[in-house]
mmCIF file of the C-alpha atoms, coordinates in Angstrom:
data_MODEL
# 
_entry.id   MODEL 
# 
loop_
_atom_site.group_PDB 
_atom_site.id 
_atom_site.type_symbol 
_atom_site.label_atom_id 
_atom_site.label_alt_id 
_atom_site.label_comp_id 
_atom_site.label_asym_id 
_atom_site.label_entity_id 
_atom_site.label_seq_id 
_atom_site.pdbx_PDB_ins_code 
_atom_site.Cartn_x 
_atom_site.Cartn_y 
_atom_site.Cartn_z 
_atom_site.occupancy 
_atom_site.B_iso_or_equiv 
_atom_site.pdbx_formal_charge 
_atom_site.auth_seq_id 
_atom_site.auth_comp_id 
_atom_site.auth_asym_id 
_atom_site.auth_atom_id 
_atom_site.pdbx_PDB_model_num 
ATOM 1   C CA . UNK A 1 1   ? 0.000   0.000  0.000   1.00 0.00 ? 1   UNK A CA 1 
ATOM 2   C CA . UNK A 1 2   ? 1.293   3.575  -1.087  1.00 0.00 ? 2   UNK A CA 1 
ATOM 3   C CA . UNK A 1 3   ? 1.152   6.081  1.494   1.00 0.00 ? 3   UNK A CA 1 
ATOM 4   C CA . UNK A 1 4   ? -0.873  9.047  0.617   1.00 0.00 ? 4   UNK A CA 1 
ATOM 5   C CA . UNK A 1 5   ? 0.950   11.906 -1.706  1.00 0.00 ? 5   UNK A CA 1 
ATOM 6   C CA . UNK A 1 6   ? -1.230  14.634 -1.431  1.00 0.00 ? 6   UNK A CA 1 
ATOM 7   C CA . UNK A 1 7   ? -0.207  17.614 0.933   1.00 0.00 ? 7   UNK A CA 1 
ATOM 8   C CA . UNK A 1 8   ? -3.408  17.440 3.052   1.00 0.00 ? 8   UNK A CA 1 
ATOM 9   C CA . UNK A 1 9   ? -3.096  13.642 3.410   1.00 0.00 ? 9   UNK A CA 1 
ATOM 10  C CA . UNK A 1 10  ? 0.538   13.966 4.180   1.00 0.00 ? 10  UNK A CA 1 
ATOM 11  C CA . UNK A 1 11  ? -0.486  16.499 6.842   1.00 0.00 ? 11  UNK A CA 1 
ATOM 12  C CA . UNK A 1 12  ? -3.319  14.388 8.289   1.00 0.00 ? 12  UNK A CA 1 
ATOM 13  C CA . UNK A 1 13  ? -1.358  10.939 8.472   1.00 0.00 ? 13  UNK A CA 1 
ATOM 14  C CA . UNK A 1 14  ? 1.145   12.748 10.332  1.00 0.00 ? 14  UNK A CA 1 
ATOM 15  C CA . UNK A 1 15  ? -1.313  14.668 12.101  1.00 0.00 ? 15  UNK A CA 1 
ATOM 16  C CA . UNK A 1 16  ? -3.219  10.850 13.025  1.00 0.00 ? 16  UNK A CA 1 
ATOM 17  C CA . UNK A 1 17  ? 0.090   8.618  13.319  1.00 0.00 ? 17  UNK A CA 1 
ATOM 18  C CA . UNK A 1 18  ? 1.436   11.553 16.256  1.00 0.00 ? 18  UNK A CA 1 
ATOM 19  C CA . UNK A 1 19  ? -1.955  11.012 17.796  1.00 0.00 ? 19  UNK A CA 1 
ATOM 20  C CA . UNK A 1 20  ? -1.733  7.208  17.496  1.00 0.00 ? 20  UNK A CA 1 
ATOM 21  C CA . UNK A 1 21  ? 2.098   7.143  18.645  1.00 0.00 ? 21  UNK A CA 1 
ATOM 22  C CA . UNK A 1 22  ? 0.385   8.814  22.017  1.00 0.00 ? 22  UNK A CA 1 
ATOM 23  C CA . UNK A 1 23  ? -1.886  6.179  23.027  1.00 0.00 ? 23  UNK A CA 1 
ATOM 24  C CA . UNK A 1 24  ? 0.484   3.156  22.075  1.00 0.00 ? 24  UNK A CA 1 
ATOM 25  C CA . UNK A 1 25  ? 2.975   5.718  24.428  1.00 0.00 ? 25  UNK A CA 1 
ATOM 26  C CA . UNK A 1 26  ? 0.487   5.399  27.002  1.00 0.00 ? 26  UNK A CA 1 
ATOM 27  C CA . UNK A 1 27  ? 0.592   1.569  27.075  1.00 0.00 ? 27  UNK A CA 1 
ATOM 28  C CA . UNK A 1 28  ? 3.945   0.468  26.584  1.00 0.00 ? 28  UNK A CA 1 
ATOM 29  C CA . UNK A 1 29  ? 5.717   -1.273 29.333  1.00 0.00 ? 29  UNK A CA 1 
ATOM 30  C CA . UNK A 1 30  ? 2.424   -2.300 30.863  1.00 0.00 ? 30  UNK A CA 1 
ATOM 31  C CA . UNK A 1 31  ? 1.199   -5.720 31.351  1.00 0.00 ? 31  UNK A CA 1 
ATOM 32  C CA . UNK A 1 32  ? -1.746  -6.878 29.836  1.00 0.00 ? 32  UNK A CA 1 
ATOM 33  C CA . UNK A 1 33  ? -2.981  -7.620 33.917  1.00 0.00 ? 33  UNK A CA 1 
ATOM 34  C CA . UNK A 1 34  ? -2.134  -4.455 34.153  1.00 0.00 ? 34  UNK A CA 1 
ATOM 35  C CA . UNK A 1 35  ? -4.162  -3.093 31.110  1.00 0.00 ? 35  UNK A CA 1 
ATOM 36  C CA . UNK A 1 36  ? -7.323  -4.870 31.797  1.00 0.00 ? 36  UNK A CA 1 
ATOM 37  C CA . UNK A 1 37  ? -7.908  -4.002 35.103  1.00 0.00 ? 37  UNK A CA 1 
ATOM 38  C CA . UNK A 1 38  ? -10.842 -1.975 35.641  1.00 0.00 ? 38  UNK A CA 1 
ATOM 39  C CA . UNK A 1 39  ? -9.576  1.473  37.496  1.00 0.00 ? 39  UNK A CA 1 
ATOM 40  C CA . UNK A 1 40  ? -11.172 1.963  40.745  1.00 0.00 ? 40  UNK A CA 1 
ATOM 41  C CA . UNK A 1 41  ? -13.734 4.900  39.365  1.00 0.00 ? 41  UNK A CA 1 
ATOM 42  C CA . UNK A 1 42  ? -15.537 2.064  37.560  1.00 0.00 ? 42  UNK A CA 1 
ATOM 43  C CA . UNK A 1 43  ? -14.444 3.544  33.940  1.00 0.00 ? 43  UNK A CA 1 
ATOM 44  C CA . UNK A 1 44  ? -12.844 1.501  31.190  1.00 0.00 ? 44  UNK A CA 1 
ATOM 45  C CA . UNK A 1 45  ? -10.171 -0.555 31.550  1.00 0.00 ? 45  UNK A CA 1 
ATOM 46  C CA . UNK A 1 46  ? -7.242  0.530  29.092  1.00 0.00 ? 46  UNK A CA 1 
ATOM 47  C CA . UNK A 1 47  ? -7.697  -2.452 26.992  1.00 0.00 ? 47  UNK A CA 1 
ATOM 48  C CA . UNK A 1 48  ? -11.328 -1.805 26.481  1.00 0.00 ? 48  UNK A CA 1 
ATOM 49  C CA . UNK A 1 49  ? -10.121 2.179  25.648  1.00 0.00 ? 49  UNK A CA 1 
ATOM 50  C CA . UNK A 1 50  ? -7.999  0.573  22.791  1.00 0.00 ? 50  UNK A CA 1 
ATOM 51  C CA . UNK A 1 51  ? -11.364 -1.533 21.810  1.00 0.00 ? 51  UNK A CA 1 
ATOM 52  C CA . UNK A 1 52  ? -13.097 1.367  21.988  1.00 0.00 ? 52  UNK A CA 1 
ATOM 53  C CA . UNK A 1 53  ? -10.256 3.019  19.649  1.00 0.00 ? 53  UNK A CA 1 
ATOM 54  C CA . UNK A 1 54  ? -10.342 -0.118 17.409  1.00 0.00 ? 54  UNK A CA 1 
ATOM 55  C CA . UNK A 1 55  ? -14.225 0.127  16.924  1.00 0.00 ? 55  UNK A CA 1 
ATOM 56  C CA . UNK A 1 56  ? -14.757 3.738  16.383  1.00 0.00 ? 56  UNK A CA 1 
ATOM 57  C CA . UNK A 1 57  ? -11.824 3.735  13.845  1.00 0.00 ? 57  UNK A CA 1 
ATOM 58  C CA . UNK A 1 58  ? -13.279 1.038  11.786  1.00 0.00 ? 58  UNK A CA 1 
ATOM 59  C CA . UNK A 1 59  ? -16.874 2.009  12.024  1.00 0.00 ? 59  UNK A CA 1 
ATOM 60  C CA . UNK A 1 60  ? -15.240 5.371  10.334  1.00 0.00 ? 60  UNK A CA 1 
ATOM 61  C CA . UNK A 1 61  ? -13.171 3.716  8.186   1.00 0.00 ? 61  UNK A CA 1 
ATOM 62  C CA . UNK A 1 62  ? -16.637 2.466  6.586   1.00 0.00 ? 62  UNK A CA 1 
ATOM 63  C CA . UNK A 1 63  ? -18.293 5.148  6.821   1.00 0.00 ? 63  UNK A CA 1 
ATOM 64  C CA . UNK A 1 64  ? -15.936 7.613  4.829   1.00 0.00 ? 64  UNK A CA 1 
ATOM 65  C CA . UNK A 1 65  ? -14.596 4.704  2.339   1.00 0.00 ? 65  UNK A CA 1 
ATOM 66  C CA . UNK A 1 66  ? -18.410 4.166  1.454   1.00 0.00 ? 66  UNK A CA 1 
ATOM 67  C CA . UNK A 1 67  ? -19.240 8.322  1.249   1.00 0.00 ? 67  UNK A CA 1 
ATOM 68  C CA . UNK A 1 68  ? -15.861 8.532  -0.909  1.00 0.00 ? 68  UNK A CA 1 
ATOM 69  C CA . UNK A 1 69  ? -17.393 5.869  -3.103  1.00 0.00 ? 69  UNK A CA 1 
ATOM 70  C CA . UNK A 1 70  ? -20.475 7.626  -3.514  1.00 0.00 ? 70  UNK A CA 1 
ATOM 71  C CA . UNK A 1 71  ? -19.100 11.108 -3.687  1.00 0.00 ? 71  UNK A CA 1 
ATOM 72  C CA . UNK A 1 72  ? -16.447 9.512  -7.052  1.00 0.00 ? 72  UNK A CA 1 
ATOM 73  C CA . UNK A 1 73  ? -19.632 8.187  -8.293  1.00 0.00 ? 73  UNK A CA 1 
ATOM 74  C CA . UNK A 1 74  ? -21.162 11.450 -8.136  1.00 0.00 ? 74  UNK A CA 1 
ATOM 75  C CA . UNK A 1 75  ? -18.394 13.521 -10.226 1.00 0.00 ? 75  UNK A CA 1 
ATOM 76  C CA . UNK A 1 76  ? -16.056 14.586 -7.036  1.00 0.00 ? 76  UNK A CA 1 
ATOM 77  C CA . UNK A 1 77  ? -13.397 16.415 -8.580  1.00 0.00 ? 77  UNK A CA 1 
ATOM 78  C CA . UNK A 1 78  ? -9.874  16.231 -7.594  1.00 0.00 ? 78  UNK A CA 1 
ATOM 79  C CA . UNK A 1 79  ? -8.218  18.426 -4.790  1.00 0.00 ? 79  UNK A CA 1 
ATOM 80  C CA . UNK A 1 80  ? -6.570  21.587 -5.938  1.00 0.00 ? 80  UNK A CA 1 
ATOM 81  C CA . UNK A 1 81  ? -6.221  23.409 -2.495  1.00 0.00 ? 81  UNK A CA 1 
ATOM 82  C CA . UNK A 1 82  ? -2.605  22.744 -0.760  1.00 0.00 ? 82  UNK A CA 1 
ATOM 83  C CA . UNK A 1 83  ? -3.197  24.705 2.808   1.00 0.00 ? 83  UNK A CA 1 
ATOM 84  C CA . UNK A 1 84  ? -3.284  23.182 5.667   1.00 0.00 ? 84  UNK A CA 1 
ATOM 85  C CA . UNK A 1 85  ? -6.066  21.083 6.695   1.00 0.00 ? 85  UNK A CA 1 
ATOM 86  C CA . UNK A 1 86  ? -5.400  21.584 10.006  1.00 0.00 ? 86  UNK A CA 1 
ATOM 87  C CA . UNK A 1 87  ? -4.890  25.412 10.175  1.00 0.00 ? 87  UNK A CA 1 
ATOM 88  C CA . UNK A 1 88  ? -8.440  25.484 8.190   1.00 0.00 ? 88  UNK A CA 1 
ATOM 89  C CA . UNK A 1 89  ? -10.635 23.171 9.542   1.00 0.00 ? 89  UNK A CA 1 
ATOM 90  C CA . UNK A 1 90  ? -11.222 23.614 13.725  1.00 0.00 ? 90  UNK A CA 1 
ATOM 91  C CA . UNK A 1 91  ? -12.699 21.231 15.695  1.00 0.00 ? 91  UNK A CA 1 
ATOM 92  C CA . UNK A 1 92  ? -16.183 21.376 16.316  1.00 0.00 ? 92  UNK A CA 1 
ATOM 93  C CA . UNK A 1 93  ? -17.084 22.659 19.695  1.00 0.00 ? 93  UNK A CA 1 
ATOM 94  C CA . UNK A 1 94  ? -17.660 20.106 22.108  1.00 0.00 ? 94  UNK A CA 1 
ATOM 95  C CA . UNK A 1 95  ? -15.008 18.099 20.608  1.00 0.00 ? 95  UNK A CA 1 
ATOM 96  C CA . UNK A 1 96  ? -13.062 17.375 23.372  1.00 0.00 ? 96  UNK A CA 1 
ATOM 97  C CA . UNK A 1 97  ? -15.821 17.560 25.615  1.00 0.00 ? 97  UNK A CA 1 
ATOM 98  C CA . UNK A 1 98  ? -16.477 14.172 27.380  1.00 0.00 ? 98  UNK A CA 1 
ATOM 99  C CA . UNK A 1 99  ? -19.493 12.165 26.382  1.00 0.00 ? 99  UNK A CA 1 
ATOM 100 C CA . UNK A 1 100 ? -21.185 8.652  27.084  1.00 0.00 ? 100 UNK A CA 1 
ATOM 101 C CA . UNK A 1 101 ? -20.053 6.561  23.847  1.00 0.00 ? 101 UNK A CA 1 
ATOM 102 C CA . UNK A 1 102 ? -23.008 5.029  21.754  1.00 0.00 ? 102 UNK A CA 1 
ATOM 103 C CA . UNK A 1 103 ? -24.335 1.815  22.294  1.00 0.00 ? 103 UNK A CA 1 
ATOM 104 C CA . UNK A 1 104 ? -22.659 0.400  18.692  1.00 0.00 ? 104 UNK A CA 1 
ATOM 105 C CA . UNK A 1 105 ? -19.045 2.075  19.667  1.00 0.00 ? 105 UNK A CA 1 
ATOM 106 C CA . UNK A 1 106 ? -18.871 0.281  23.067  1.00 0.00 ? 106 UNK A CA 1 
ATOM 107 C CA . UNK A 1 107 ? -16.105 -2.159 24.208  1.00 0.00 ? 107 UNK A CA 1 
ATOM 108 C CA . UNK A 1 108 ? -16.838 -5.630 25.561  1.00 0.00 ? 108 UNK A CA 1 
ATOM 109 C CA . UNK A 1 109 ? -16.352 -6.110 29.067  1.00 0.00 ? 109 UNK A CA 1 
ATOM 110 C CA . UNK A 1 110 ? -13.185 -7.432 29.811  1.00 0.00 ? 110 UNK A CA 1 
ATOM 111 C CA . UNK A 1 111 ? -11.413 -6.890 26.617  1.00 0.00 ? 111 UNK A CA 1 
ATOM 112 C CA . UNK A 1 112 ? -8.088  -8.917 26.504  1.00 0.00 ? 112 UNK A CA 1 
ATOM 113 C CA . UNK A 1 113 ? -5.150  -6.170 25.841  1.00 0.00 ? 113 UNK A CA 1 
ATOM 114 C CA . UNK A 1 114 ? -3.270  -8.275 22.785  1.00 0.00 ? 114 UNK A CA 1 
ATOM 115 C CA . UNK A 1 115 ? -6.628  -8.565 20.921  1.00 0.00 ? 115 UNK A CA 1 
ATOM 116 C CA . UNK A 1 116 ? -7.545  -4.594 21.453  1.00 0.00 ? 116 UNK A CA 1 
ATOM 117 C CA . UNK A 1 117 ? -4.153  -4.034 20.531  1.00 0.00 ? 117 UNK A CA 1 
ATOM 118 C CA . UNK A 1 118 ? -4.026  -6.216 17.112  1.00 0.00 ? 118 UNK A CA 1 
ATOM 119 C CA . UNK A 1 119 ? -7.085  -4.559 16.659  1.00 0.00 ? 119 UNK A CA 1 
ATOM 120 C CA . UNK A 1 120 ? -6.000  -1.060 16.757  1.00 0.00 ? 120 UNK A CA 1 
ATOM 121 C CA . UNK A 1 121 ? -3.149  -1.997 14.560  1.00 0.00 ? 121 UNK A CA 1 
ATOM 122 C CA . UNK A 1 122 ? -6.004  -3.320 12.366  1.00 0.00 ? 122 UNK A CA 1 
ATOM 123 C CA . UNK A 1 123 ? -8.562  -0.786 12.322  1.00 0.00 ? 123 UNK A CA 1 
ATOM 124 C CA . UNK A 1 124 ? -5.399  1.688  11.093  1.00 0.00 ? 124 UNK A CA 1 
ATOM 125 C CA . UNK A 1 125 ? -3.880  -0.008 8.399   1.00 0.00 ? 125 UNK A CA 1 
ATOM 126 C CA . UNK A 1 126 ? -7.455  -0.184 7.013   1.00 0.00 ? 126 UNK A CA 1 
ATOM 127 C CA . UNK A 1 127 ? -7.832  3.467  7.342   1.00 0.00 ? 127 UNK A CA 1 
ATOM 128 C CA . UNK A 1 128 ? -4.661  4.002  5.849   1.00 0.00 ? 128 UNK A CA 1 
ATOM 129 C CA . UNK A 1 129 ? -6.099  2.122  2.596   1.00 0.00 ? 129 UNK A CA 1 
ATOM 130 C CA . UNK A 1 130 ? -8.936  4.319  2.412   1.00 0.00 ? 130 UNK A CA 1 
ATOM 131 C CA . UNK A 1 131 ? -6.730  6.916  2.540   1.00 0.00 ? 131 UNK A CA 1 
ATOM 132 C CA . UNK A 1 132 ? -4.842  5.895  -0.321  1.00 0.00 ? 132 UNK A CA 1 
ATOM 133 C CA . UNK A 1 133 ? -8.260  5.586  -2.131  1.00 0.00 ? 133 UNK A CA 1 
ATOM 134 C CA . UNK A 1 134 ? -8.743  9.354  -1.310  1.00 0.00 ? 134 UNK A CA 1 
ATOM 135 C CA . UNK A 1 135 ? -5.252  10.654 -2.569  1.00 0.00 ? 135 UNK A CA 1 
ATOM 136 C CA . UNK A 1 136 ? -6.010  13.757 -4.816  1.00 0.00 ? 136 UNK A CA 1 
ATOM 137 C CA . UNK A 1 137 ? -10.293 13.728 -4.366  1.00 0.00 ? 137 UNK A CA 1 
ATOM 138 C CA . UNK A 1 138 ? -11.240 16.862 -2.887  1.00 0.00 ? 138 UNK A CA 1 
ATOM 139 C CA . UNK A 1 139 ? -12.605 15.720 0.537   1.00 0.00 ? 139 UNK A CA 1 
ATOM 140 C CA . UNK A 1 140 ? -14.389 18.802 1.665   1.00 0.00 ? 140 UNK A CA 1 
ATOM 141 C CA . UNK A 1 141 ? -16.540 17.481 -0.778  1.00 0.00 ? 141 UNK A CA 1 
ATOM 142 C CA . UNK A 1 142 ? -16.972 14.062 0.564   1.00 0.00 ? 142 UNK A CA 1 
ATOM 143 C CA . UNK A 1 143 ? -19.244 14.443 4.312   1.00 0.00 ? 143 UNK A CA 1 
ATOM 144 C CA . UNK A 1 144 ? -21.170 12.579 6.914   1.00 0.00 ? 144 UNK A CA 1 
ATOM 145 C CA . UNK A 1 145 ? -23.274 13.336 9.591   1.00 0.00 ? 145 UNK A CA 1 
ATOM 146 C CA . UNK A 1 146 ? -21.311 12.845 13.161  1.00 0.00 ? 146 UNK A CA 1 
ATOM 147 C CA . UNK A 1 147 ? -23.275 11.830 15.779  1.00 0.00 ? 147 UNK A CA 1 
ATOM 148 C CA . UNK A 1 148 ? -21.654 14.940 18.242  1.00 0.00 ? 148 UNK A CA 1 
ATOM 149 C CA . UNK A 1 149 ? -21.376 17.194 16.009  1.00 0.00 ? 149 UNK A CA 1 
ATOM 150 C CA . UNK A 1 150 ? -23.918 17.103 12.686  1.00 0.00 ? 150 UNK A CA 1 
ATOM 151 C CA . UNK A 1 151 ? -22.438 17.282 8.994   1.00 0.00 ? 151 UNK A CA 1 
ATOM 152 C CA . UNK A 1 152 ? -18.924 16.991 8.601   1.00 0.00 ? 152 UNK A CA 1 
ATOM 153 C CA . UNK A 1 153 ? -16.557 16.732 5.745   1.00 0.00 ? 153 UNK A CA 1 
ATOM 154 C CA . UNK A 1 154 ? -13.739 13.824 5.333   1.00 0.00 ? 154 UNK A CA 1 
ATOM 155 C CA . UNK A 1 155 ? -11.182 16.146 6.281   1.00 0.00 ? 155 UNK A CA 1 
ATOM 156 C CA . UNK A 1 156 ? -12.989 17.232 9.699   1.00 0.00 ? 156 UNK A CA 1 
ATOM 157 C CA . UNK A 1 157 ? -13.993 13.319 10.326  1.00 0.00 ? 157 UNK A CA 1 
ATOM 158 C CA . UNK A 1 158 ? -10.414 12.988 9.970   1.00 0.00 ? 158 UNK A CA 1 
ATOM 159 C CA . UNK A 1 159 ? -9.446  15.450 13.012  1.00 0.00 ? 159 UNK A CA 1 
ATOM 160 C CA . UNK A 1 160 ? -12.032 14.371 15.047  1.00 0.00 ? 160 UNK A CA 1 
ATOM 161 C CA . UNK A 1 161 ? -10.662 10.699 14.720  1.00 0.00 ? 161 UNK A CA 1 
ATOM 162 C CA . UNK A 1 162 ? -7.210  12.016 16.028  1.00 0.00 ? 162 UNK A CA 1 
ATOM 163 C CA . UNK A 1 163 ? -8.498  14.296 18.526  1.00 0.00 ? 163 UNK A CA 1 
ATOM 164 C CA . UNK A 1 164 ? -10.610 11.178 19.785  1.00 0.00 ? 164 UNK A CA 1 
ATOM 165 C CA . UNK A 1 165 ? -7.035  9.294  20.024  1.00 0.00 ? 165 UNK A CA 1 
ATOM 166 C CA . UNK A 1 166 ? -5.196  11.720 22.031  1.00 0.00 ? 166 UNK A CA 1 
ATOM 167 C CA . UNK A 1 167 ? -9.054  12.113 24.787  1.00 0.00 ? 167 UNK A CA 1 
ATOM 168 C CA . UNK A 1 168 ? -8.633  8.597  25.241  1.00 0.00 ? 168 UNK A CA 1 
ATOM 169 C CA . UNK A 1 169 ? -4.623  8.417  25.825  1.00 0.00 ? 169 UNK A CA 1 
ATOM 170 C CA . UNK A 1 170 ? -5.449  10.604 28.774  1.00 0.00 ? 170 UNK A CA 1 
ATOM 171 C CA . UNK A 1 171 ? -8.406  8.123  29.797  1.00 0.00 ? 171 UNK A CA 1 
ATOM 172 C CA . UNK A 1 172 ? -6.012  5.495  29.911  1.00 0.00 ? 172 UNK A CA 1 
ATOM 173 C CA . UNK A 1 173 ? -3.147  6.983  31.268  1.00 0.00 ? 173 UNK A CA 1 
ATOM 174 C CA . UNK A 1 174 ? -5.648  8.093  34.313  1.00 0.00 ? 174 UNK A CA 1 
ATOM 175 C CA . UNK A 1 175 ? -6.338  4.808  34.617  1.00 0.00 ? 175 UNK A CA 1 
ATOM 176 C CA . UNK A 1 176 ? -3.130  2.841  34.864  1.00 0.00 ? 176 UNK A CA 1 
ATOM 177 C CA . UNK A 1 177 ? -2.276  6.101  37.169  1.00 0.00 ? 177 UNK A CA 1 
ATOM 178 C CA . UNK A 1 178 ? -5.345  5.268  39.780  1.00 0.00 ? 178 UNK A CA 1 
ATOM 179 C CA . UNK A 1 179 ? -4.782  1.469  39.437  1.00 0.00 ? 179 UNK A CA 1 
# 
């Protein structure tokens, strides 16, 4: 698989593999006792946080590969705009605020940490085949409605998937803290 060559997917890969780097950061050297042990507050153990991860980048993966599909279909045109995706597209508000995860984004109880794991190394290299797919569509022109945060275009999805990493790094490295 050939890693994306368009400036905004260059910027967003780095932009998602810095984010991803953080939560694997947040695990290493720790057991996998150690990572699915429920913390005392009653949250998420940190191998059901990297289920979590696993699902929600999947279920996105889907989601924009099938809307990408659709928008190509439709006569998207190819991306002529260079600036920064990140400079130009803010979060949403709320983004980082916390909320309870949906019903179809929820870990299993007890997730065992080496199968969260292999699938978080799943879920990305699936997303970064999509994201070959996309190289040189205009995404802003490819959207989906977020369940936060309304109507979004691939680019924003794409933020708020990285964002969503670098919440639940700090959800896990509370937990392992309080454990």
């Amino acid at each position: 698989m050939a890693m994306p060559q368009h400036p905004r997917l260059i910027e967003l890969c780095a932009f998602l593999d810095a984010r991803r780097a953080d939560v694997f950061a947040a695990v290493d050297g720790h057991a996998d006792a150690r990572l699915e042990t429920t913390p005392p507050d009653g949250g998420w153990s940190p191998a059901e946080v990297l289920q979590h991860l696993a699902i929600v980048e999947s279920g996105t993966t889907r989601l924009l590969g099938h809307r990408l599909e659709r928008a190509i279909d439709a006569g998207l045109t190819s991306e002529t705009e260079t600036a920064s995706v990140l400079a130009t597209f803010p979060l949403p508000p709320g983004a980082d605020a916390p909320a309870r995860a949906p019903d179809n984004v929820m870990p299993a109880p007890g997730a065992p940490a080496g199968a969260a794991l292999a699938a978080l190394h799943d879920s990305r290299r699936a997303l970064l085949a999509m994201l070959d797919a996309a190289d040189g569509w205009a995404l802003a022109g490819v959207s989906a409605r977020h369940p936060l945060f309304g109507a979004l275009d691939m680019y924003t999805w794409l933020i708020v998937l990285g964002e969503h990493d670098t919440r639940h790094a700090r959800q896990i490295r509370r937990a392992l803290g309080a454990a």
